[in-house]
N, C-alpha and C positions, 0 to 999 in steps of 0.2 A: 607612772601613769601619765601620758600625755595629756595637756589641759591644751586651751583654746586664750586668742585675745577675744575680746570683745571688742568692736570699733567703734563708738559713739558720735552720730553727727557733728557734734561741736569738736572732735579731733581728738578728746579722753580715751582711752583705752584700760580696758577691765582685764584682769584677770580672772579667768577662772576655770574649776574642773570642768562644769560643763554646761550646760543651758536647754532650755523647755520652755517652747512656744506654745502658749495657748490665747487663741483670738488675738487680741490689739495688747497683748503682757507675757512680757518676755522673764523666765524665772533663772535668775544665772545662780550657779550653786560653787561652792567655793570652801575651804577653811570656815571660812567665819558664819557659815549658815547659809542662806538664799535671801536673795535679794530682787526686787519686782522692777521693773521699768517698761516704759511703751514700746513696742515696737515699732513705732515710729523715731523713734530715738538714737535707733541702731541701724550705724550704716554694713557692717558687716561681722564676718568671723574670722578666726584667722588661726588654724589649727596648729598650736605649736610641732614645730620638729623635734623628734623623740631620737638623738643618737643612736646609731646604732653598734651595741658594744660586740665586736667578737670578741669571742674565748680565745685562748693562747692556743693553739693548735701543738700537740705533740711530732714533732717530728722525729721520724722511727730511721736512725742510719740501720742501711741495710750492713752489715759483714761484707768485708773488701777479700773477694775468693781472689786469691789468687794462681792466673791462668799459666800453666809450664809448658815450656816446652817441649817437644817428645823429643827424648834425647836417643833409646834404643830402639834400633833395629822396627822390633816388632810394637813398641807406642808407636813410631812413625807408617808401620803399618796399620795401626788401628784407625790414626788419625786420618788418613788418606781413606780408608773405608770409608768411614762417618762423611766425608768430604763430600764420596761421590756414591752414597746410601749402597756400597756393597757391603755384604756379610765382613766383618772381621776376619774369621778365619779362611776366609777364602785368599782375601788379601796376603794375609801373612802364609798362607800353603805356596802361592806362587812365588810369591821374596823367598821362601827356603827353598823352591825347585830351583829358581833361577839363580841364586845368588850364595844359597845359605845363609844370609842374616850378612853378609860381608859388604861393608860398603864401595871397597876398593877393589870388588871382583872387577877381570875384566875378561874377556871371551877373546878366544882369537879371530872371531869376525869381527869386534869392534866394538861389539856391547857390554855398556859401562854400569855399574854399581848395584846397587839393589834389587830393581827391578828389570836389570841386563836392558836398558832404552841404547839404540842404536843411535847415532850422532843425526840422520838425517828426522825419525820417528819423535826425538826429543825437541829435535828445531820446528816441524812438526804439533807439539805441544805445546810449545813454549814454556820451554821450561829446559834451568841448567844439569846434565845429567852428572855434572860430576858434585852437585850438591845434593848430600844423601836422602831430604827431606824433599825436596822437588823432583827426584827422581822417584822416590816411594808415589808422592803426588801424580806424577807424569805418568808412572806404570797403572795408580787406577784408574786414572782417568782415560788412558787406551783400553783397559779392563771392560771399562764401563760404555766406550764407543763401535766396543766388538758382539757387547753382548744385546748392544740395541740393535748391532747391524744384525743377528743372527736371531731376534726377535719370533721372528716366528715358524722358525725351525725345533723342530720337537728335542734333536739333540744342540739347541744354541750352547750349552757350556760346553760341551765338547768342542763345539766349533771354533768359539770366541778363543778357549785355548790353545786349537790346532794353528789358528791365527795370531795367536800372542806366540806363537813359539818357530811357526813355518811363517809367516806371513799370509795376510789373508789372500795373494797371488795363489798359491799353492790349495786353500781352501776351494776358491772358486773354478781351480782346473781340475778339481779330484771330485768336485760339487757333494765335501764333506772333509773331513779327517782324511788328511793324505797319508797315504803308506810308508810313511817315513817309520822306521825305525825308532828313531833318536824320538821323533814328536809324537808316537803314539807312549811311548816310556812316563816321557815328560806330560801326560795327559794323566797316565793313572798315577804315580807319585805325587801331584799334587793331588788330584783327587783322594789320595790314600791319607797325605798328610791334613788335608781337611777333615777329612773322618776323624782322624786321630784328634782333633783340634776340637773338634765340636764335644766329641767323647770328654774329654782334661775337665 
């Protein structure tokens, strides 16, 4: 419990719990009882400082998760979704149209690895396509720059893929899914292998 000095004109000092003025008598109370003096007598108070103690505080270690790296194929698909907020399986339906899961696929136009990213599309991106994981990266993030450009067209996934597979050149002279053979194949395959993927 905090107590108080008492300051006595003549320069004395009183301890005590606490003190009670009434008229010209000052009652200071203490251990040893109460005790009266004038209040003329006293030059002030002087409220002791009461430390303040904290408690020990528990510190709680959280668990050290440790973060891996995607090593296959379809983790570094998964991961590259999450990246760029597309579906998982959508991600990984195109890695197995374009690629099958291979990282060292390479097309005879020139497109290289998992997500088959073309030398100038990847430079483009910035990102190295012969590194399996920036190219997984590189292919959603053009995934995900097709499907804003075709935003608000009724069949945008259809397009965004006619576009990940013809080039969106060929989208914009057909003003839809061009009559390619090869690209309307590669539209329902992957569409098919997403079904199946949501289905698992």
């Amino acid at each position: 419990m905090a107590g108080e000095d008492i300051v006595l004109t003549n320069g004395f000092r009183l301890h005590a719990d606490r003190h009670e003025t009434e008229g010209a008598v000052v009652r200071i109370y203490d251990a040893g009882g109460v005790r009266q003096l004038p209040v003329a007598s006293v030059a002030g108070y002087e409220v002791e400082e009461v430390p303040v103690v904290v408690p020990p505080v528990a510190v709680v270690v959280a668990p050290i998760i440790q973060i891996t790296e995607p090593t296959t194929p379809q983790e570094m698909a998964a991961h590259a979704a999450r990246k760029y907020s597309l579906p998982a399986g959508f991600v990984k339906s195109v890695m197995e149209a374009e690629s099958g899961f291979n990282p060292a696929a390479l097309s005879p136009k020139g497109a290289t690895g998992l997500m088959q990213l073309m030398p100038d599309t990847a430079k483009y991106l910035g990102v190295n396509e012969r590194d399996p994981r920036q190219n997984a990266e590189g292919g959603a993030q053009y995934l995900r720059e097709l499907l804003a450009r075709y935003e608000s067209q009724p069949d945008q996934v259809l397009m965004a893929l006619a576009a990940y597979n013809a080039g969106p050149g060929a989208v914009e002279k057909y003003h839809g899914v061009p009559p390619y053979r090869e690209t309307r194949e590669y539209i329902l395959r992957v569409l098919k292998n997403w079904d199946l993927s949501e289905a698992r």
